[in-house]
N, C-alpha and C positions, 0 to 999 in steps of 0.2 A: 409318374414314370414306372416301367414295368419291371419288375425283378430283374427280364432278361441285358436292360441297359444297366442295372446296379452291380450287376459283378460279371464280371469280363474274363474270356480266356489269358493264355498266355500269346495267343495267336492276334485277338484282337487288341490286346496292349502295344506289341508291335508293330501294329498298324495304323494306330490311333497316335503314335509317338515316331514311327516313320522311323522305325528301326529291325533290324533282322530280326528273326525267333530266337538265334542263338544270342546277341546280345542282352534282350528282353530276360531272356532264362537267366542269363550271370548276373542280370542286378537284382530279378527277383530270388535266385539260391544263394547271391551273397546280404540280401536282408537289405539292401538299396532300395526296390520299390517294395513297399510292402503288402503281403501277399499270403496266402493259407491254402492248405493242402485239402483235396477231399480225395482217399485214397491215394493216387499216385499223382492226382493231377492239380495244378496250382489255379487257382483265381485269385483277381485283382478286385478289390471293390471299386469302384471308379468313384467315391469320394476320397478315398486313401492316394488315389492314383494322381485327384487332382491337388490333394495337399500337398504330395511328391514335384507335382510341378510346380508350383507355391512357392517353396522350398528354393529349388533352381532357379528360379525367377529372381528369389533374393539373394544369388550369388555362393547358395551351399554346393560345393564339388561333390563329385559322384565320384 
């Protein structure tokens, strides 16, 4: 798999989770899904992303 499927916007997170940008942003700026800065701008690893769903699956609240 190529780098560009291994770490994800904040654009393509809410996509892939079928949720707004702006919801996306509060769970990754409140430390919910987790996620790292370069410059100004956030990415998501998508093994992080899917532990995050993992997580939910086994009934952790957000």
């Amino acid at each position: 798999m190529g780098l560009d499927k291994e770490i994800m916007t904040v654009t393509q997170v809410a996509e892939y989770l079928q949720l707004s940008e702006m919801s996306t942003y509060k769970l990754v700026q409140n430390g919910k899904i987790p996620a790292f800065k370069i410059g100004r701008h956030w990415r998501v690893k998508k093994e992080d992303l899917n532990e995050f769903i993992e997580r939910l699956k086994n009934g952790e609240r957000i």
